[in-house]
VEXMIMAR-550124 format. One record per residue (C-alpha): residue in three letters; y, x, z. Coordinates in steps of 0.02 Angstrom, whole numbers, padded with zeros to 5 digits, always signed. Last residue first. Example, Ala and Ser with C-alpha at 12.3 -4.5 7.8 and 13.67 -1.06 7.14 Angstrom:
// residues 2
SER-00053+00684+00357ALA-00225+00615+00390
//
This chain:
// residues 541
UNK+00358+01702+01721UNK+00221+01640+01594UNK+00270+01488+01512UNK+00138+01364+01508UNK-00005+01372+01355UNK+00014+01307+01176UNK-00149+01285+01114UNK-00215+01307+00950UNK-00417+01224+00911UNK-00573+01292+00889UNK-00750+01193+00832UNK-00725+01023+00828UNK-00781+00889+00969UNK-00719+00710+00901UNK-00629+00592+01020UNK-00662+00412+00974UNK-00847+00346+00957UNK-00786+00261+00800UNK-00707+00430+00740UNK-00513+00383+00698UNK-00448+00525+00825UNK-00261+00402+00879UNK-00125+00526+00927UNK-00073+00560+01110UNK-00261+00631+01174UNK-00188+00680+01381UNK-00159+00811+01461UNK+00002+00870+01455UNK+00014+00854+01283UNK-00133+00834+01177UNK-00159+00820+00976UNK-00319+00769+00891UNK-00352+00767+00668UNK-00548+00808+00693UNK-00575+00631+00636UNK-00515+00640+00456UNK-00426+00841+00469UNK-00472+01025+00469UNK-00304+01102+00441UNK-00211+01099+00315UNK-00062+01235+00255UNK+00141+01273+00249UNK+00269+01402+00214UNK+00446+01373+00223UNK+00433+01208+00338UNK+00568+01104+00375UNK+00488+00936+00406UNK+00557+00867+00233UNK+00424+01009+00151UNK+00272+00969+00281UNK+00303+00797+00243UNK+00289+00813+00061UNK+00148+00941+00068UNK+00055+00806+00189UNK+00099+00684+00046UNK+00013+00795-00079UNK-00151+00805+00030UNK-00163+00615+00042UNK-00103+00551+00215UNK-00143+00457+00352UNK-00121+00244+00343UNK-00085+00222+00516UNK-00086+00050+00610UNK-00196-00014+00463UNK-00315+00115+00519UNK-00419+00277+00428UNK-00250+00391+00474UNK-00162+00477+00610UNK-00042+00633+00559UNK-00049+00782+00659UNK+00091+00920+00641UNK+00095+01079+00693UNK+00263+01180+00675UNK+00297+01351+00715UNK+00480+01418+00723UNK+00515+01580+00602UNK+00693+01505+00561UNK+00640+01485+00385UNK+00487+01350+00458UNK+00318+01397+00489UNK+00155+01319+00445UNK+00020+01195+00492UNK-00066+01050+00455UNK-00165+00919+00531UNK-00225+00768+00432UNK-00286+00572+00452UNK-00330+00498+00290UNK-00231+00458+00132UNK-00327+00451-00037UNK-00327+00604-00179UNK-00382+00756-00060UNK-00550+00698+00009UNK-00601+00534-00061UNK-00524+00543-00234UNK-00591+00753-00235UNK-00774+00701-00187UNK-00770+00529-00331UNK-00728+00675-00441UNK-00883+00755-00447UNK-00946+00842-00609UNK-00850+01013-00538UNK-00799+00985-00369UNK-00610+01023-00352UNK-00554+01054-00146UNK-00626+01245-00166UNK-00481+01328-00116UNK-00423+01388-00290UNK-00458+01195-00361UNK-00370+01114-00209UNK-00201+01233-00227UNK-00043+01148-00162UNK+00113+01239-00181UNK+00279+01127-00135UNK+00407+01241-00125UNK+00483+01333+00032UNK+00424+01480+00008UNK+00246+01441-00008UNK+00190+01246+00050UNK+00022+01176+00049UNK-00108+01286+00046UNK-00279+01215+00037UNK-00346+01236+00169UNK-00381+01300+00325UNK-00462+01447+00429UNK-00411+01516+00603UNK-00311+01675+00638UNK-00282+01732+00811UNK-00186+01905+00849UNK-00135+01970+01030UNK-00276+02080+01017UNK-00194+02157+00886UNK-00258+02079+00727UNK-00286+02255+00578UNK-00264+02194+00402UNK-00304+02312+00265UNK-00205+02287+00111UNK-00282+02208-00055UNK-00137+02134-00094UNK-00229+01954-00067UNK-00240+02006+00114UNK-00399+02102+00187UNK-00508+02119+00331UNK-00631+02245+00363UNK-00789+02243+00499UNK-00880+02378+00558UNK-01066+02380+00635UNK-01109+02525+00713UNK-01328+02571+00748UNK-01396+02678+00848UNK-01591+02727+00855UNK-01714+02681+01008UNK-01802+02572+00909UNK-01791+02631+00734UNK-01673+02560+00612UNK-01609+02610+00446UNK-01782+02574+00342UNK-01829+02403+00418UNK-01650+02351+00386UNK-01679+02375+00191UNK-01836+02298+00209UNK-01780+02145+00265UNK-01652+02140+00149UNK-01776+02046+00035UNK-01784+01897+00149UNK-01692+01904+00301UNK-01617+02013+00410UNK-01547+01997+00556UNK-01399+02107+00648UNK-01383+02101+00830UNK-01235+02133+00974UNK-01249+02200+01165UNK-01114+02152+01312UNK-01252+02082+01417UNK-01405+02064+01330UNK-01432+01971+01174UNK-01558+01786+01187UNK-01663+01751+01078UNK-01689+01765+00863UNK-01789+01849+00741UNK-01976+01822+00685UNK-01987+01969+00706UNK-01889+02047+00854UNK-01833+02258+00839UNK-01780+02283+01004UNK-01666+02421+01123UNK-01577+02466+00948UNK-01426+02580+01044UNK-01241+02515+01002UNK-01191+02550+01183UNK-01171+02373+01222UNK-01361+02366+01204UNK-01420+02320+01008UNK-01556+02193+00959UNK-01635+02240+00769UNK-01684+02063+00706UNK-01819+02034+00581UNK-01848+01883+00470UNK-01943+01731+00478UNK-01823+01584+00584UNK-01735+01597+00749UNK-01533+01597+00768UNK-01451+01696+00918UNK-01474+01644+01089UNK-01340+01603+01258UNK-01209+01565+01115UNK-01124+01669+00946UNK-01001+01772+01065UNK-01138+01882+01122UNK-01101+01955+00945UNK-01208+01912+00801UNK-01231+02027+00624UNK-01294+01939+00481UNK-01390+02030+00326UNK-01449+01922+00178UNK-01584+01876+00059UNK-01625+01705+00049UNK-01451+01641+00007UNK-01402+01463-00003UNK-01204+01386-00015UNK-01180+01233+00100UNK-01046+01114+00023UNK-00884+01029+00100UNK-00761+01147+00038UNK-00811+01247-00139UNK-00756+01408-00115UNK-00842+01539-00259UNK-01003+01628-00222UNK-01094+01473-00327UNK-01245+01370-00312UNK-01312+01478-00240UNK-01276+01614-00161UNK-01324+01777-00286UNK-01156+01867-00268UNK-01071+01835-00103UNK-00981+01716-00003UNK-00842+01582-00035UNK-00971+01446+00019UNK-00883+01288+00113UNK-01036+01336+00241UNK-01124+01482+00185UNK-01314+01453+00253UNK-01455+01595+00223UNK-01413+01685+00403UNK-01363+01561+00509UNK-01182+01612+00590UNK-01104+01738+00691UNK-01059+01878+00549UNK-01086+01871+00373UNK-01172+01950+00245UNK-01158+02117+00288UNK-01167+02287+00171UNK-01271+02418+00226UNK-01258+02592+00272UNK-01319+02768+00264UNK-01339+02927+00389UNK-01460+02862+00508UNK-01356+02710+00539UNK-01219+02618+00477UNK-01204+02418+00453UNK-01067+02369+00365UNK-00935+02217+00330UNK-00798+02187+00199UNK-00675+02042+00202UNK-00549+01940+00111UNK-00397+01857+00165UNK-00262+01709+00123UNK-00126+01736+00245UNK-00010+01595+00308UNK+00113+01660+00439UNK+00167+01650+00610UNK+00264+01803+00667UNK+00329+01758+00832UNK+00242+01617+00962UNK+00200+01760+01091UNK+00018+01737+01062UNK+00042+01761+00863UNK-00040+01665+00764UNK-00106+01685+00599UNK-00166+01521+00482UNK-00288+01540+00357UNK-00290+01512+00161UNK-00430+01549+00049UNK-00463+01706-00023UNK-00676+01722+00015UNK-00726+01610+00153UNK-00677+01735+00294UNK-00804+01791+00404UNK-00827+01753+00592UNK-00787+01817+00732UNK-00675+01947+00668UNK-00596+02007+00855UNK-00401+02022+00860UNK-00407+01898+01039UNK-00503+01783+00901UNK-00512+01798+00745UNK-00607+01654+00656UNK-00624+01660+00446UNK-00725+01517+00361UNK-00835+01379+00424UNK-00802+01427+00607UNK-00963+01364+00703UNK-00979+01209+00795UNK-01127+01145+00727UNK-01243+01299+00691UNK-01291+01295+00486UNK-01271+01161+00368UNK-01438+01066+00420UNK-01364+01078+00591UNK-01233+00950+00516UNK-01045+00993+00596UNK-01013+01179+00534UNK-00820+01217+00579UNK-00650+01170+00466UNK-00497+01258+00571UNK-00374+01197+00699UNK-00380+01041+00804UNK-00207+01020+00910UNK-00134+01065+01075UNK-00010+01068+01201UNK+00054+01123+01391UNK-00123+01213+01401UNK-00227+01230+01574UNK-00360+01328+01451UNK-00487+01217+01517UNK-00397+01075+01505UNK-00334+01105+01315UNK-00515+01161+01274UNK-00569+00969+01331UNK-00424+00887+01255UNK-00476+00983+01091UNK-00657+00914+01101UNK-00797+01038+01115UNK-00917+01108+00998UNK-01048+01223+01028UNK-01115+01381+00892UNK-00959+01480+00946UNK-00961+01512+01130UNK-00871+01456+01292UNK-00759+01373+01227UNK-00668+01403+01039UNK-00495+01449+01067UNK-00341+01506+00961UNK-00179+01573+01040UNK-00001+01522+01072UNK+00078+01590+01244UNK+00237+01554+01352UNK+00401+01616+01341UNK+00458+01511+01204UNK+00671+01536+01175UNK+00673+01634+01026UNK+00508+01580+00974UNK+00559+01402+00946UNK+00391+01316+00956UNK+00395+01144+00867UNK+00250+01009+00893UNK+00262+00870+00774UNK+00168+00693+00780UNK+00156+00561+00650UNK+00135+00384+00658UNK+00151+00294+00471UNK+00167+00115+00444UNK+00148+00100+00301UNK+00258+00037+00151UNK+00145+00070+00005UNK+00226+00072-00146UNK+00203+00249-00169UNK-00010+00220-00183UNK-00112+00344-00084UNK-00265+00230-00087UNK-00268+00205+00106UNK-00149+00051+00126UNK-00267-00051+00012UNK-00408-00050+00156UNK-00587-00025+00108UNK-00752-00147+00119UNK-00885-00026+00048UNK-00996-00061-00116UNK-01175-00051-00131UNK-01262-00197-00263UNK-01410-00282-00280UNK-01355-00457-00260UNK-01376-00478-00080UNK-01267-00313-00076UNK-01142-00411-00150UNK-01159-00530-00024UNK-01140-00412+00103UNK-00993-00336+00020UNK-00895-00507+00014UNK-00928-00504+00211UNK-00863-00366+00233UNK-00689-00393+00131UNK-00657-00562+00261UNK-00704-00456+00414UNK-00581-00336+00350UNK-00451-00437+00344UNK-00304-00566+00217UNK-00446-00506+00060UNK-00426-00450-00130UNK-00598-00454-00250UNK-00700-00350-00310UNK-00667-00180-00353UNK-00728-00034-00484UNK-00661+00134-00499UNK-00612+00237-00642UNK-00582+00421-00656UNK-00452+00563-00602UNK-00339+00543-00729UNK-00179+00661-00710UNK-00209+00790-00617UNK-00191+00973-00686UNK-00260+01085-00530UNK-00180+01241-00484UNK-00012+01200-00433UNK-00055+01018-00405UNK-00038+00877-00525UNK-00038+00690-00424UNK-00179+00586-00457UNK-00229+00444-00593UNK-00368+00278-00532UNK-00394+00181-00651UNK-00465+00011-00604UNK-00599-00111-00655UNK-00588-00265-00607UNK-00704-00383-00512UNK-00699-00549-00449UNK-00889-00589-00420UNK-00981-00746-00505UNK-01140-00640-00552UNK-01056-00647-00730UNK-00888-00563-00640UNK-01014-00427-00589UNK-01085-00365-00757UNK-00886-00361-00832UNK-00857-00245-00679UNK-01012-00153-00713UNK-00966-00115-00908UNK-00772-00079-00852UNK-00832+00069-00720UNK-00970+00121-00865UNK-00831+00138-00991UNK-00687+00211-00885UNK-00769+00347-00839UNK-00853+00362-00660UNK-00777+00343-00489UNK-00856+00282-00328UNK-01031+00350-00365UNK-01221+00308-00429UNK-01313+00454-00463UNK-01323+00507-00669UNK-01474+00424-00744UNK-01357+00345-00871UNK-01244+00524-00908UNK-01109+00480-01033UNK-01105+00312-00976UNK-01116+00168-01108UNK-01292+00116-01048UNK-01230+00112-00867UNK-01241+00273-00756UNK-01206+00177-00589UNK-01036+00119-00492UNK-01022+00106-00305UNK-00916-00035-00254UNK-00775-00044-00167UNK-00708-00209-00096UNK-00554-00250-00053UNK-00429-00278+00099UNK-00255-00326+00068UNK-00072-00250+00143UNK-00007-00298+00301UNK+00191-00335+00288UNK+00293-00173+00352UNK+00375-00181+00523UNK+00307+00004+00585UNK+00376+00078+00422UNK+00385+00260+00480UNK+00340+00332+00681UNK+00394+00514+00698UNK+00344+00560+00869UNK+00416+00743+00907UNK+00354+00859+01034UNK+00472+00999+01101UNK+00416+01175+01141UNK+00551+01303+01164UNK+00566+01284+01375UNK+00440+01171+01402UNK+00375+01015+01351UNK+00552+00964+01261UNK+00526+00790+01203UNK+00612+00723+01049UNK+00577+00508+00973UNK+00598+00461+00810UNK+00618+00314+00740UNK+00600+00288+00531UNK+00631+00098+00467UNK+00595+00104+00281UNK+00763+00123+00166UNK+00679+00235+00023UNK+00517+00166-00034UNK+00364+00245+00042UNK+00339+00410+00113UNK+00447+00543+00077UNK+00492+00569+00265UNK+00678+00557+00308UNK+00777+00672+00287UNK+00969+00682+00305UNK+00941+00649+00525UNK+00820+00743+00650UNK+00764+00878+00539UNK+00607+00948+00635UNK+00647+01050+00817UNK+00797+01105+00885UNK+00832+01014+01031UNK+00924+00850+01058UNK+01079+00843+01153UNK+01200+00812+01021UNK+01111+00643+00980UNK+01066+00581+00832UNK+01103+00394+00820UNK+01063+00370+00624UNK+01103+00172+00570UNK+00976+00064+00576UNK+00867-00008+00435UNK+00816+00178+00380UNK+00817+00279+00518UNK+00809+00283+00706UNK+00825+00429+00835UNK+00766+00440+01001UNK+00812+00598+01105UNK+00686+00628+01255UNK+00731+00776+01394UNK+00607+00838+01506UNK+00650+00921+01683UNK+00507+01042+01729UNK+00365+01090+01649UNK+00236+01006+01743UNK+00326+00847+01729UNK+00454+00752+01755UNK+00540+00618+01641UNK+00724+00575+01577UNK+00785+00467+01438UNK+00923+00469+01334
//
């Protein structure tokens, strides 16, 4: 047992070991994830497991799950980008990493005349609740390398000879056999005996981003960890912004994308749930109203889409896209940034008292103190033109609602950020890509990247005894191979968890304790700044 001081107090560490040792569980450890009977589902049975308990504070304790740390280093490759052959069912279609099994064997047989080892393999995924599996498509690789430096240079000559391919690590395909190692972090929050807070933050506004270590600091936070999905290419909308629902202190922030999952917290650690909402927004004045488009972000840009009728190319959730809409109606808080978005349009500027002090067109600048906007653009600039009048009031309500179709009213104790897909629901493995937008129709090569291989994730949930659990899993090394979507259902299922969901993850995927990053962000430039994240804060008395 060891013993270490900090902030909180007196910290106690439990280390337990699995697999090639025998189970020491100790007596003293806290309540927290399953400490002996399960071991993670990943690999063969009979890997070496440690793990190692730290209460942070009273009902907070951190545990480092670390699986297969002695296995053998698996083999480098090369991946190459396959093109619409003249046995594809679509030649001109865009080269990609999977395609059907005749054009992926066609350039593999091309490639071993240029003197290259290649094969063509199939590549078959896991079924998920909602989704069918089976075989996902066909990739091509050359070759089978002792390091990446090896594997790179293979692709440069390849690329000598005309072809694009990236040098990618066996570990990462999401293969059983695999024998990791795996590092993965668990906070726990007993609510029975946590007396401190759990709540969302964003910084100082919306549109910026900041790292999680950075809103841990400024929060003075025992703990954190990235939360929900946010706008990252300005092209997409305003980096930093909540792609999908953000409550905040029981403010809507930002607007659901429509039915997926989201995680509610509760600042006094109780209640945590998975919800999967809807919304409604208006705009009254002079006796009629309007419908909104969204709230706090570009208007004409639906990040992960889920919107409304007419965005193109769909209004259902599909995660990683930007949806288009000419014609819409976005209301801004002073919580957007120092100046709301410009661009054609008008933008009716309300006081804190609801009162239209300024019609701008083109739209966008700064809001005064306390005040709110709603722009218009395209054809519903006329609609806007014909409620307002300077001088005029205008109310803006907002509606959320469950899948029951029940209204949803956050206290202002209430956070909720976005997520998906679901992972766990009553304690069974529920996974739902194609309902949360994870299936891209035409586009499998997006799905094997995304969901299908292993990369570093953070999910959520809450176990039966109504305990929180966050869990960050590092990935994109051969230190830690991450996890594929159904393996982060495994774990969240062996972990305890009743009902379970994903987080924004890949180099987002950050977890702090007492100040400092403990996990390993894979960016290149390390620490990535995200949009919110959950923090754990001190007790309070």
């Amino acid at each position: 047992m060891k013993k270490r001081v900090c902030g909180a107090g007196v910290v106690l560490g439990v280390l337990v070991t699995f697999g090639a040792l025998p189970a020491q569980a100790s007596s003293a450890a806290p309540p927290g994830p399953r400490q002996s009977g399960h071991v993670l589902p990943l690999g063969p049975a009979g890997l070496t497991e440690t793990r190692t308990t730290t209460t942070l504070q009273p009902g907070v304790t951190l545990t480092r799950i670390v699986r297969g740390e002695d296995a053998p280093a698996l083999g480098w490759t090369v991946e190459v980008s396959i093109p619409g052959g003249a046995t594809s069912p679509d030649p001109d279609a865009p080269p990609a990493v999977l395609k059907d099994e005749a054009s992926a064997k066609e350039l593999a047989a091309r490639l071993q005349q240029h003197g290259f080892q290649a094969r063509a393999e199939e590549v078959v995924t896991p079924k998920a609740a909602d989704y069918a599996g089976g075989t996902l498509g066909w990739r091509v690789r050359v070759g089978s390398f002792g390091s990446q430096s090896a594997a790179t240079a293979e692709r440069t000559r390849l690329r000598s000879a005309g072809y694009t391919g990236s040098a990618v690590y066996t570990g990462w395909d999401g293969d059983s056999s695999a024998r990791g190692p795996w590092h993965v972090d668990v906070l726990t929050i007993d609510p029975h005996r946590f007396h401190g807070g759990l709540e969302a933050s964003y910084g100082p506004d919306l549109e910026s981003r900041e790292t999680t270590s950075r809103l841990s600091q400024a929060a003075g936070a025992t703990a954190a960890v990235n939360a929900g999905f946010f706008v990252l290419d300005p092209a997409a909308g305003a980096p930093g912004d909540p792609a999908g629902v953000g409550v905040y202190d029981g403010r809507l922030l930002s607007e659901p994308v429509s039915g997926r999952p989201s995680l509610v917290v509760h600042d006094d650690g109780r209640g945590t749930e998975i919800a999967r909402l809807t919304w409604q927004g208006r705009v009254t004045g002079r006796g009629t109203s309007l419908g909104l488009s969204g709230i706090n972000r570009v208007p004409g840009l639906i990040r992960n889409c889920g919107g409304n009728p007419g965005d193109l190319p769909t209004s259902a959730p599909l995660h990683d896209v930007t949806c288009t809409d000419p014609d819409e109606l976005v209301a801004f808080t002073t919580d957007f940034g120092s100046s709301t978005p410009q661009g054609p349009g008008l933008e009716a500027v309300l006081d804190a008292h609801h009162r239209v002090v300024e019609l701008r067109s083109p739209r966008g600048g700064p809001l005064p103190s306390g005040g709110s906007s709603v722009q218009a653009t395209g054809r519903r600039v006329a609609e806007l033109t014909g409620l307002v009048r300077a001088g005029g009031h205008l109310s803006v309500t907002t509606t959320l609602r469950d899948r029951q179709g029940h209204r949803v009213s956050p206290s202002p104790r209430t956070d909720i950020v976005n997520a998906g897909p679901e992972l766990l629901r009553d304690g069974r493995i529920h996974v739902t890509p194609a309902t949360d937008g994870m299936v891209h129709p035409g586009d499998p090569s997006w799905y094997y990247g995304w969901v299908h291989k292993r990369n570093p994730r953070t999910l959520a949930g809450v176990d039966a005894a109504g305990r929180t659990v966050l869990v960050t899993a590092d990935g994109r090394s051969t230190a830690a191979l991450g996890l594929s979507i159904a393996e982060g259902a495994e774990v969240a299922k062996a972990l305890g968890l009743r009902d379970a969901v994903n987080l924004d993850g890949g180099g987002s995927t950050t977890m702090v304790a007492d100040g400092k990053v403990l996990n390993a962000p894979s960016d290149a430039t390390g620490e990535r700044p995200v949009g919110d994240a959950l923090l754990i804060l001190p007790s309070r008395h």
